[in-house]
N, C-alpha and C positions, 0 to 999 in steps of 0.2 A: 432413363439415366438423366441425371439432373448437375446443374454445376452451382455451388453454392462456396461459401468458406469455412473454415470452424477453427479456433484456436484452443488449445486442450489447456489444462490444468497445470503444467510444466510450461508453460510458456510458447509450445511448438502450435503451427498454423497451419495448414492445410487450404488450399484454394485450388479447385479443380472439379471434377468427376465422381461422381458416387451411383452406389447400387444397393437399393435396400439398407441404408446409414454405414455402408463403408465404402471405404475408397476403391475407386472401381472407374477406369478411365485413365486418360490422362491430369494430370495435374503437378502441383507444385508443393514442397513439405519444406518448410523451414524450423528450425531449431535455435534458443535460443545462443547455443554455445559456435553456431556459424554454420551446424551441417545444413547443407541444400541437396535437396534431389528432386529431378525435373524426369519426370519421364510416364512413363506406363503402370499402372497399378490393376493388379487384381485379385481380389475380397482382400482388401485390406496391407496388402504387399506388392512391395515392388516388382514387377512380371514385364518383360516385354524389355523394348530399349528405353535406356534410360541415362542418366547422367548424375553422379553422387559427389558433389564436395566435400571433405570434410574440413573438421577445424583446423585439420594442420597444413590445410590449403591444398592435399594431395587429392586429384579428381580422377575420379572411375569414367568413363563412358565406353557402353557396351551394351549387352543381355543381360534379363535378369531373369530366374525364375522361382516365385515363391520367396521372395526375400531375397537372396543370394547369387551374389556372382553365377552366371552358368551362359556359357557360349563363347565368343571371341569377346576382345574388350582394350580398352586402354588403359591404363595407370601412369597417368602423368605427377609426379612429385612437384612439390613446391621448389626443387633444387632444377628444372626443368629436365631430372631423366625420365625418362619413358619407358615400361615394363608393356610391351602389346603380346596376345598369346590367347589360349585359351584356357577359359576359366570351368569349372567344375563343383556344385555346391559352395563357393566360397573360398574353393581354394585353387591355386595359379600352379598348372598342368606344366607348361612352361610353351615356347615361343613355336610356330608351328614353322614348318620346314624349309618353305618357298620364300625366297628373300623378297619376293618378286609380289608373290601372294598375300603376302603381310603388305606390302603397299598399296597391293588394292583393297585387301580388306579395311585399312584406316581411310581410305577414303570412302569405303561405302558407309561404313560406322560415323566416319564425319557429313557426308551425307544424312544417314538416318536421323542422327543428332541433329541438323540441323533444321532438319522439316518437324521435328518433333517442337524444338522449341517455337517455329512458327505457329503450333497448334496450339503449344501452351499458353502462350503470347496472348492468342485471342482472350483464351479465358483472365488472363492477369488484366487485362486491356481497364475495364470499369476500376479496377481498382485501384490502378495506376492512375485512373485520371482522377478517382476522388482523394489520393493521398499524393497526390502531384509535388503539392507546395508543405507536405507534411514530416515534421524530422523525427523518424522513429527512435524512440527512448531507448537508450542502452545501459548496461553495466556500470558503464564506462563514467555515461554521463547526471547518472545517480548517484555515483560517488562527488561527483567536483560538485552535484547540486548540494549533497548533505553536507559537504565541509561548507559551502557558500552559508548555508541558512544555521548553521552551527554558529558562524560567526558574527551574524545579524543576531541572536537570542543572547550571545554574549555581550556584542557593545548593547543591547539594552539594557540585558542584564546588570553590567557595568553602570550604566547610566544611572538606572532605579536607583543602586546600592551608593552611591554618589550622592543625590537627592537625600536620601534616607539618611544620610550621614553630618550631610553641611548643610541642609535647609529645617531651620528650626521647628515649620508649622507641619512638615512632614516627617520629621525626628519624633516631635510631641505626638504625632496620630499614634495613639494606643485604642488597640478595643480590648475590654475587658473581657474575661472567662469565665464562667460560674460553673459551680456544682450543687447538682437541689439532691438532698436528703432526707428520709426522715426521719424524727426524733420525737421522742412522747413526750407532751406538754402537760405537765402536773395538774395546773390550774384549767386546761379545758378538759384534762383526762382524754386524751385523746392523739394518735399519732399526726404531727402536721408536716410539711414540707418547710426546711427551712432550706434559707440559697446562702451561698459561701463564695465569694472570691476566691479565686485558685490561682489566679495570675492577671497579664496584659502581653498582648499580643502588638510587636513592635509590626504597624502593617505595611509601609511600603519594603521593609525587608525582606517584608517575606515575600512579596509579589517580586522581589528578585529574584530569589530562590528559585521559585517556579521558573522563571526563563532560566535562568544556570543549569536546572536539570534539561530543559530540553536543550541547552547547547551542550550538554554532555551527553547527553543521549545519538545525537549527531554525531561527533567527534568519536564516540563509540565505536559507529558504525561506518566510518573511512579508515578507523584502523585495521592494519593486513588479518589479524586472527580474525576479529568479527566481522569482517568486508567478507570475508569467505563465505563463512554463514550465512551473513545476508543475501548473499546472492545465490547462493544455493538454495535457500528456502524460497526466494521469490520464486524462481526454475518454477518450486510446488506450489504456487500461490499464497505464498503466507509471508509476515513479516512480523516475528515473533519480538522485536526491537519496539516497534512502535509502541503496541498494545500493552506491552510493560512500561514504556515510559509515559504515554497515556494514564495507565493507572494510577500516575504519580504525580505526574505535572496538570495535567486537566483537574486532578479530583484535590491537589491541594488550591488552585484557583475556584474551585466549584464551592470548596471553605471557607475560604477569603470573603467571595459574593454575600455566603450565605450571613458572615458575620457583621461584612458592610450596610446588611438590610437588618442587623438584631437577632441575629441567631448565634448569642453568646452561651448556651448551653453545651457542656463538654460532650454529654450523650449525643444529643443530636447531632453536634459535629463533626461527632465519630460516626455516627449513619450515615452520615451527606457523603463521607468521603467513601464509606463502605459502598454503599451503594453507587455512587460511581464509577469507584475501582471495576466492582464486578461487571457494571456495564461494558469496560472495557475489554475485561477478560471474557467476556462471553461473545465479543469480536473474535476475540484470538481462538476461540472455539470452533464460532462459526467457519474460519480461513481451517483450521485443522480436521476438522471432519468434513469439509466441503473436497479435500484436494485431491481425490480420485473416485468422487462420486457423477454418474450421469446427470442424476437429478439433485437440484439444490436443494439441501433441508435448510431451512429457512429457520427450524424451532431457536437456534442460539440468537438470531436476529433479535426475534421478537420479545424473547427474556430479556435479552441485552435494554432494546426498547421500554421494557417495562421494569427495569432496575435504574435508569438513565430517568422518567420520569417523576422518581419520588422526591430526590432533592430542590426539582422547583416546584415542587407541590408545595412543602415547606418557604422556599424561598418568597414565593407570590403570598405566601399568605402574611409571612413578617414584611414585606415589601410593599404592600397595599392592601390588604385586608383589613387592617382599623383605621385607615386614614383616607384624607382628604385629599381624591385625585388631585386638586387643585395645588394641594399642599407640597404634596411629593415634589422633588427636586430633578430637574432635568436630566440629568448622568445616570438617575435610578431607570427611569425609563429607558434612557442609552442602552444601557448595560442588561436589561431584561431583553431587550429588541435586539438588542446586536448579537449576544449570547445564544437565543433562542435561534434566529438565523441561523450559525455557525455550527448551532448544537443539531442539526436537521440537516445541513449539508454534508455532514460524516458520512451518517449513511445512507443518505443520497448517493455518495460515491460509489459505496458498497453496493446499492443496487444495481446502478449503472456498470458493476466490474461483473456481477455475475449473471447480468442480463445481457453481458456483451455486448452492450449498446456502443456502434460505433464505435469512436478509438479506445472506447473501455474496454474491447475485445481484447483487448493487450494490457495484461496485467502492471506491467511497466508504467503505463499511462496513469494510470489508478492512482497508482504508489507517488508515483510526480502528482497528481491530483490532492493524496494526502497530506506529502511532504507543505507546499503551498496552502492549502487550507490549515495546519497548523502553524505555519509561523503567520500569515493573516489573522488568525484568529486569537491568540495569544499576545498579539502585538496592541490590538484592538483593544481589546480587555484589558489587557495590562497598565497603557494608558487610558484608560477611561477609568479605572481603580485609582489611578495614580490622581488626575485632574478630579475626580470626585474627594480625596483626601483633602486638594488643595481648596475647593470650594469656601466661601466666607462663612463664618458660623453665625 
C-alpha cells in the first residue's frame, strides 16, 4: 500500500492510501463544489469510519460501507441540529433507544473520528508544508480575476483607438491589401498573374479591436448565465470561452504581424488566420476528449502544433528572408522574439496542466496561468505594433 495524491479531471483530489490504483486506506477526497471526506476507503469507496462534509455545510461522521451510510453515525446540519441513529445502506433507520447509549456512542464515534484524522494528518503533513504559503485558486476568485484583466484589455483598448483617432502619423498607417489573379495577355498569349488593390487596412484600429474582443470575451464570462458554464466546464477540464476567443483575437493579431512584415496578400491572409484559428480549436479538442480519459491523447496537441506553425513559416520569410539582417528594424525583431516566446509558453501551460506538474495538478492554476499569459502577451504585442507604426520613416 502506497500513499501518493492524484487529482481527476473534474477538478476532485484525492491524497492518501491506495491498492493496486485505487483508493484503499485511509485518506483524504476533496471536491471542487466543497465536498470533503476524511476517513476509511476500500477498492475505491468509502468503508470503515469516516467523516463527509458536504456543500451545504451539513457533516456525516460515522460507518461507512461500500459507499453508504451503514452503522451508527452523526448528521450534524449547518443550522447546528444533530440527527444521531442508525444508518442502513444510506438510509437513516432512526435514533436507537438508550438515551444514555446514544451518549456514549457520540463519544466513541467522536473518538474514532478523532484518531482517524490524526492518521490522516500524517499523510496531508508534506503537503501542507509545500503549499503552506500557497492560496488555492477558486471560482470565486476567477471571476473578480476575469472582470480585473476584462478591464485592463479595455483601457488599452480605449487607448489604441484614441491614438488611432487624434495622432496623425498613426491615423495615416494604412497597409494596403491586394488580390493576384489571372488573366490572358494577348500579346504574350499567355495567362499571367496580375495584382489589384482591394483596399487599406486602418492599422492601429484594428490592433484595438483585438484587445476589445478579449475584454469582451472576459466580461462574457463574469456574467451570471455564462459564469455558470464556465465553471462548470472547468469542474471537466475544459474552457470552451477561451479557445473561441483565441480563435479570434490571437489569429486576427497573428494578421496584423503578418501584414506589418509584407504579407499584403488577401489569400494568404485568410490562411494565416485559418490556420491559427484551427490551432486554437484543436486546444479546445484536445480539453474535450482528454476529460475523462486515463491516458492523455496528445494527437490534438501536436495537430494544433503543427497548424500554429504555418503562419510564421510565412511571416520569417516576408520578415527576413530577402533582407539585410543589418537592415531590419529593431521592433521587427521585438516582435518575432517576444511573439515566439509567448507563442511556446501556451502550451507549455497545457503540458504542465496534464502532466500535473506541481500546482498544475489543479486545473484552476492552469486557467489563472492562461488568463495571465494572455493579457501579457497581447499587451506586449499590442504595443510593440503600436511603437513600431510610430517609428520614423
Amino acid at each position: 500500500m502506497n500513499k501518493k495524491s492524484y487529482t481527476y479531471p473534474d477538478g476532485s483530489r484525492y491524497e492518501g492510501e491506495w491498492k493496486d490504483n485505487v483508493r484503499h486506506g485511509y485518506g483524504v477526497w476533496n471536491r471542487p463544489d466543497g465536498t470533503r471526506y476524511v476517513g476509511e476507503w476500500r477498492e475505491n469507496k468509502p468503508d470503515g469510519y469516516g467523516a463527509l462534509t458536504g456543500p451545504d455545510g451539513a457533516t456525516y461522521a460515522g460507518t461507512w460501507k461500500a459507499g453508504k451510510r451503514d452503522g451508527r453515525g452523526t448528521l450534524t446540519f449547518d443550522d447546528g441540529k444533530i440527527r444521531f441513529g442508525i444508518w442502513k445502506e444510506g438510509r437513516y433507520l432512526g435514533e436507537e433507544e438508550a438515551a444514555a447509549g446514544d451518549i456514549d456512542h457520540c463519544r466513541e464515534l467522536e473518538q474514532d473520528n478523532w484518531e482517524l484524522k490524526q492518521r490522516v494528518a500524517a499523510l496531508e503533513e508534506g503537503v501542507q508544508k509545500a503549499g503552506k504559503n500557497k492560496k488555492k485558486v477558486s471560482f470565486a476568485y476567477l471571476k473578480r480575476f476575469n472582470a480585473v484583466m476584462g478591464i485592463l484589455h479595455l483601457v488599452q483598448g480605449l487607448l489604441m483607438l484614441i491614438f488611432a483617432l487624434r495622432i496623425d502619423q498613426v491615423r495615416d498607417f494604412k497597409i494596403p491589401v491586394w488580390s493576384y489573379f489571372l488573366e490572358f495577355n494577348s500579346d504574350l498569349m499567355r495567362l499571367v498573374t496580375r495584382p489589384e488593390q482591394i483596399g487599406e487596412v486602418p492599422f492601429a484600429m484594428f490592433v484595438s479591436f483585438f484587445l476589445f474582443l478579449s475584454a469582451l470575451a472576459h466580461f462574457i464570462i463574469v456574467s451570471p448565465a455564462a459564469n455558470a458554464i464556465y465553471v462548470r466546464d472547468l469542474q471537466k477540464g475544459i474552457n470552451v470561452f477561451r479557445w473561441h476567443e483565441y480563435a479570434l483575437s490571437s489569429s486576427l493579431m497573428i494578421v496584423l504581424i503578418a501584414m506589418l512584415f509584407g504579407v499584403y496578400d488577401i489569400g494568404a491572409l485568410i490562411a494565416i488566420f485559418i490556420l491559427n484559428a484551427s490551432m486554437n480549436w484543436f486546444g479546445l479538442l484536445m480539453e474535450k476528449i482528454n476529460q475523462n480519459t486515463k491516458k492523455v491523447n496528445w494527437s490534438p496537441f501536436l495537430f494544433g502544433c503543427f497548424a500554429g506553425i504555418g503562419p510564421w513559416i510565412v511571416i520569417i520569410m516576408h520578415a527576413l528572408g530577402n533582407a539585410d539582417p543589418a537592415e531590419v528594424p529593431g521592433f521587427v525583431y521585438a516582435i518575432i522574439a517576444s511573439y515566439f516566446v509567448f507563442f511556446n509558453l501556451f502550451p507549455i501551460n497545457m503540458v504542465l496542466q496534464y502532466k500535473k506538474v506541481g500546482r498544475w495538478a489543479d486545473y484552476l492554476y492552469g486557467e489563472r496561468g492562461y488568463i495571465i499569459l494572455s493579457l501579457v502577451a497581447k499587451s506586449v504585442l499590442a504595443w510593440l505594433v503600436f511603437f513600431g507604426v510610430m517609428q520614423p520613416v
